[in-house]
N, C-alpha and C positions, 0 to 999 in steps of 0.2 A: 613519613614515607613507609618506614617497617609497618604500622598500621595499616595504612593502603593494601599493602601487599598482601599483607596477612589475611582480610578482606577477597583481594581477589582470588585467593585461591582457599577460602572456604568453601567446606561441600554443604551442600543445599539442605534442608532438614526434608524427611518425606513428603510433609505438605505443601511446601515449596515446589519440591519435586513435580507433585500433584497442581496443582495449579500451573506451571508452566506447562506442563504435560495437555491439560484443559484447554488452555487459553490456547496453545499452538493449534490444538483439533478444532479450536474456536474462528480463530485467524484463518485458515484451511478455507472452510466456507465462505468465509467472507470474502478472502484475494480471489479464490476460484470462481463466485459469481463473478464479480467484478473481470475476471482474464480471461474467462470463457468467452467474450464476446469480440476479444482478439483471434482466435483461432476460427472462430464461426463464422467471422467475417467473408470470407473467402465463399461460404456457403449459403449467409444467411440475404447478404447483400442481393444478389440473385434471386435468391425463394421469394425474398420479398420485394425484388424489382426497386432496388433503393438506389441513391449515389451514393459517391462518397461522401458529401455535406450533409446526407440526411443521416448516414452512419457514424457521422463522425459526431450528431445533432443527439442518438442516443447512446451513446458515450458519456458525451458532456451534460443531457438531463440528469443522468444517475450523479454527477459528480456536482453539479449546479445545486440540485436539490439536497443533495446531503451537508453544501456549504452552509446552506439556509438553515438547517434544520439544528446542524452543529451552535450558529451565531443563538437561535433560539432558546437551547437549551443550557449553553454554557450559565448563565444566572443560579438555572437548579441544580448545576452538576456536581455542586460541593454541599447538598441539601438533604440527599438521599444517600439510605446504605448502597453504595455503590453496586451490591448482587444485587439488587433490586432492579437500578436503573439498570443493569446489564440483562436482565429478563423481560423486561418492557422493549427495549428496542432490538433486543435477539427476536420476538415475536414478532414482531411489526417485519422485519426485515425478512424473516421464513415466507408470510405471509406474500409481502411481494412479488417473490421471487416466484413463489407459487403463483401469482400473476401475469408473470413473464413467462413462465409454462406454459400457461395458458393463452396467451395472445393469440389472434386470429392476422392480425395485420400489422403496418407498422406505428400507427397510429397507438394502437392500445399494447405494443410492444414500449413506446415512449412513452406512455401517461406510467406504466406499470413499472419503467424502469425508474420513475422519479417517485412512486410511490419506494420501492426498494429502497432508494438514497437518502431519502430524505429520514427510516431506520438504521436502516445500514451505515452510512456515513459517518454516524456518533460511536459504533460500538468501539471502533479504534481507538480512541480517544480515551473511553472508558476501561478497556483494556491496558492503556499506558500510566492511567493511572491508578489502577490495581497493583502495577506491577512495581512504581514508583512508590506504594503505599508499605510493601510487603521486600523492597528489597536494596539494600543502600546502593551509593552511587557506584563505590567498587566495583560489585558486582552486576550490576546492569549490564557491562560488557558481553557478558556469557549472557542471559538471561536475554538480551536483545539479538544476540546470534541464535540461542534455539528458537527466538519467536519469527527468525526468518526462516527457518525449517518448515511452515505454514507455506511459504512460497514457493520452497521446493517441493514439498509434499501436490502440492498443485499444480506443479508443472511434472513430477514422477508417476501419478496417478489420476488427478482429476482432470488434466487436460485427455490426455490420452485414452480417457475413458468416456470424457464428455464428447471428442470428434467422434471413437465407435457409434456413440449408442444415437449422435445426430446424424450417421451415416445410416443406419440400420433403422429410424424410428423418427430422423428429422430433428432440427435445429432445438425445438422445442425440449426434447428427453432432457439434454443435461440440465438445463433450468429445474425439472422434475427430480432428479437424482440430486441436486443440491439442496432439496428440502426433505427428503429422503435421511440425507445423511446430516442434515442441522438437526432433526428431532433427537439425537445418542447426544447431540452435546449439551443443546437446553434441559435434557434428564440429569445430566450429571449437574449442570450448575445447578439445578433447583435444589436438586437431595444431598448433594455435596461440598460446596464451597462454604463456607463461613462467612456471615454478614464481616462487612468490611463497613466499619462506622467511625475507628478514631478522627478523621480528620470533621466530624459533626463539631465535636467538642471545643475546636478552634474556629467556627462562625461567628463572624462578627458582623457583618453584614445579613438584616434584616430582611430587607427586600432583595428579590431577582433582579430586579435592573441597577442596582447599587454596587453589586456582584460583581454584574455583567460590567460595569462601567469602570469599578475599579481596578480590573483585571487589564481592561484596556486599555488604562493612559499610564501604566509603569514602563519607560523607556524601554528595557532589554527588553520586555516580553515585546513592545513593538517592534525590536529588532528580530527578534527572534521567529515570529509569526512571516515577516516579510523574507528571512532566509527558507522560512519551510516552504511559502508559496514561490521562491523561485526554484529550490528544490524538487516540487512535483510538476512543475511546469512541464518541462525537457523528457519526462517520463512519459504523461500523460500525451505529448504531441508523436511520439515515434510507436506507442504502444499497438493503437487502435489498428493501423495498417500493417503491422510486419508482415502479418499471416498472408496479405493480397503480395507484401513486396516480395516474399518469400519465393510464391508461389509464380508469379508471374513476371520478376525482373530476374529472380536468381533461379528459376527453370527447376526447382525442386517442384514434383510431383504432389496433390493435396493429400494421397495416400499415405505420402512420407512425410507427415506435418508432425504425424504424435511419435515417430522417431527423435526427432529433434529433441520435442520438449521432453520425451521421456530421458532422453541422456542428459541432456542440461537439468535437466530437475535433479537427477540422482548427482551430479557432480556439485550442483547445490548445494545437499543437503551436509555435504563436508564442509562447502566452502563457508554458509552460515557460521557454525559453532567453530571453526577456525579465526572465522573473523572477529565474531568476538572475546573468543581467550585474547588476539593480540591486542585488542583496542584497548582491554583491562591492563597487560603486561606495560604495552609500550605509547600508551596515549590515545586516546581518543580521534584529538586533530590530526596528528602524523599517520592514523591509518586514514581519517580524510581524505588528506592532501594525495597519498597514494592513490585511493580509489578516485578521485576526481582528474587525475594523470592518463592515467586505465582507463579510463570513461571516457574522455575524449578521443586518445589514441582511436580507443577501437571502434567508436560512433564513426566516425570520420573515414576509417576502414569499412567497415559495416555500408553504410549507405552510399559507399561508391562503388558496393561489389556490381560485380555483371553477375551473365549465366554461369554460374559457381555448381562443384560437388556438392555430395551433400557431404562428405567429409569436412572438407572449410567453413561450409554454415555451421555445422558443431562444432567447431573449434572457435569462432568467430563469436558465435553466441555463447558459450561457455566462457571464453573470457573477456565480455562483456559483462555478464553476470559476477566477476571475480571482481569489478571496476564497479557496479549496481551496489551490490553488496557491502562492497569497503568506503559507502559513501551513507547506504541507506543506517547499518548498525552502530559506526560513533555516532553520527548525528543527532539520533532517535536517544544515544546514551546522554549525549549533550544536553538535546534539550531538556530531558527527565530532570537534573539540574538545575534547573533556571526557575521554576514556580514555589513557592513555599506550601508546605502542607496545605492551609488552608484553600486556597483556591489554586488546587493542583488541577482539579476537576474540571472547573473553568477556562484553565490555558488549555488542556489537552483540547478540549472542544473546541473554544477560539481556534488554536492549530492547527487541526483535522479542517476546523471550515476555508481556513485561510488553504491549506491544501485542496479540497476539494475542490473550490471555486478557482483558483488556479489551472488545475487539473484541467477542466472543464470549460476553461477559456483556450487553455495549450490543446484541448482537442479542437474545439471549433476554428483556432488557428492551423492545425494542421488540415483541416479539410477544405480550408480553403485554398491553403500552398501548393499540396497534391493534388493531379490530375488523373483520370483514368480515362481514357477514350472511349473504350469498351469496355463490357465486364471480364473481358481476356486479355485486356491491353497492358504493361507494362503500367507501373505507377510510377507517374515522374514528378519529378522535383524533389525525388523524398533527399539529395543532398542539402537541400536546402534547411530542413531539421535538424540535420547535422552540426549546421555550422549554426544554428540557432541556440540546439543543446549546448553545444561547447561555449557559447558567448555567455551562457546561463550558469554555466558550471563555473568557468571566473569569477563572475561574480557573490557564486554562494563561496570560494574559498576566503574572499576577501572578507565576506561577513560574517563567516568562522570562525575567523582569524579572532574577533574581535568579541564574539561570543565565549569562544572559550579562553582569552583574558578574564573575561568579566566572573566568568566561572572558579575558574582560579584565586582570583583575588575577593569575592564574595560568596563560596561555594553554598547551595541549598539542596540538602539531603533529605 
């Protein structure tokens, strides 16, 4: 236990330092394509004469495809110097997005968002296991709190910049600005980071599907894959539409959208690295069980507001995010725990696709559930999300519970 301790409040060495620093500017782009198409929602729906099934259909492409792509590659992900494979699908994933700039309609906005995911979708994965590679279980806590500073940094800056510049220049600009700003990060990973190879050395499997197969039929990781895909479920189905419920059940104005996110973003960016100093100090699961408390509570508040100030939407979304947050950083510390070096590589990916394809079923469920009459009409049924998140949140504590025994009594660092 004095070890533990001692552990989690070790200061980081510079390169350390440097690498989280990286990887969050990394993260950044990634959540921000991905979140941007919740705030544009409101505008993009419209421009391009969609519904809500067809928005909610590119959504779940980007998420659908990146599940695919994830199951794919998990074989080779324990094969490669991990900077490697992080410069092959950080390209692929610029490249899309730069696709989705480009779209003319909704058609080639969809192909382009499944090209995106199907890059994109891995780089998490590989990022989680860079991070698992370079830093023990102890301190994961911190180290997964500032990698949610990417989420706020995105809601402080890239949402609020990406509405200006679709306001001033059309949906399309922030798609353009996020490739813009991915080129500063693949320069530093190129000239910067140090090949990350130790876990080569521990390959014992031959072939890719050998890999892929044995990584598959280890009990917990089975466990553990099906708590991450109920986990992103409940996310991914309240995400896509806030920005329409926002706007048109809670009577805030679309001008006042990047007020929102800009405050929430910044009160984020505490709550992050606050959550994870406690998740190191006082457990993992016990800040879970909190944030999955939080998360209900305020879903349940949340999706039964009427026409509200914009004061109570920030206070409402803000601690929401206190409940998001104290659920997404143990977890993420949990799972890092559970793979053995050697095919560390391989569950992040299995994980990530088990997330995304979840993800991307929770959207095309939500677009079913939700109605919109007109494109100015009130979104109804979103309680209905509500009370879906929260039946989803039970059951990822009850499989918590049971991951982090397993943890405990077989820890892998």
């Amino acid at each position: 236990m004095r070890h533990a301790a001692a552990l989690a409040s070790t200061p980081f060495t510079k390169y350390q330092k440097f690498i989280i620093a990286l990887l969050v500017f990394l993260q950044f782009t990634i959540i921000l394509d991905f979140m941007i198409l919740s705030p544009l929602g409101a505008i993009l729906m419209p421009a391009l004469d969609v519904t809500t099934a067809q928005f909610g259909a590119v959504v779940s492409g980007y998420a659908i495809s990146a599940a695919l792509s994830g199951f794919l590659t998990a074989g080779f992900a324990d094969k490669y110097d991990r900077k490697k494979l992080l410069l092959f699908f950080y390209g692929g994933f610029v490249l899309g997005t730069l696709f989705c700039g480009l779209a003319p309609n909704f058609e080639l906005l969809l192909a382009a968002r499944i090209v995106t995911g199907l890059f994109g979708g891995v780089i998490g994965s590989i990022v989680f296991a860079i991070l698992t590679d370079l830093f023990p279980l102890q301190q994961r806590g911190r180290v997964m709190g500032f990698l949610q500073t990417a989420f706020a940094a995105s809601q402080v800056l890239g949402l609020p910049a990406g509405l200006y510049f679709s306001t001033l220049w059309g949906w399309h600009a922030p798609f353009l600005m996020i490739v813009l700003v991915s080129l500063f990060a693949g320069f530093f990973i190129l000239y910067y980071m140090k090949p990350i190879t130790g876990h080569l050395a521990l390959q014992t499997d031959k072939k890719a599907y050998q890999h892929l197969l044995h990584t598959l039929i280890v009990p917990r990781y089975l466990l553990a894959f099906t708590a991450t895909a109920f986990l992103s479920i409940g996310g991914y189905m309240m995400m896509p539409f806030a920005s329409a419920f926002t706007v048109n059940n809670l009577g805030i104005a679309q001008e006042k959208l990047p007020i929102i996110y800009l405050i929430t973003g910044v009160a984020s960016i505490f709550i992050g690295p606050l959550v994870g100093k406690a998740s190191d100090r006082f457990g993992k699961y016990p800040m879970f069980i909190f944030g999955s408390l939080l998360s209900m509570v305020m879903v349940i508040y949340y999706s039964h507001l009427g026409v509200s100030s914009l004061t109570t939407v920030i206070i409402v979304n803000t601690a929401m995010f206190v409940g998001i947050f104290s659920r997404m950083i143990p977890s993420q510390a949990l799972m890092s725990a559970i793979p053995s070096a050697a095919n560390r590589g391989a569950f992040m990916s299995v994980g990530a696709s088990m997330q995304q394809l979840a993800g991307g079923v929770g959207s095309l469920i939500a677009g079913a559930i939700v109605v919109q009459e007109s494109k100015s009409a009130p979104i109804q049924h979103f309680e209905v999300i509500g009370y879906v998140m929260c039946g989803l949140t039970l059951t990822t504590l009850f499989m918590m519970y049971f991951i982090n025994r397993s943890i405990q009594e077989s820890p892998s660092v």
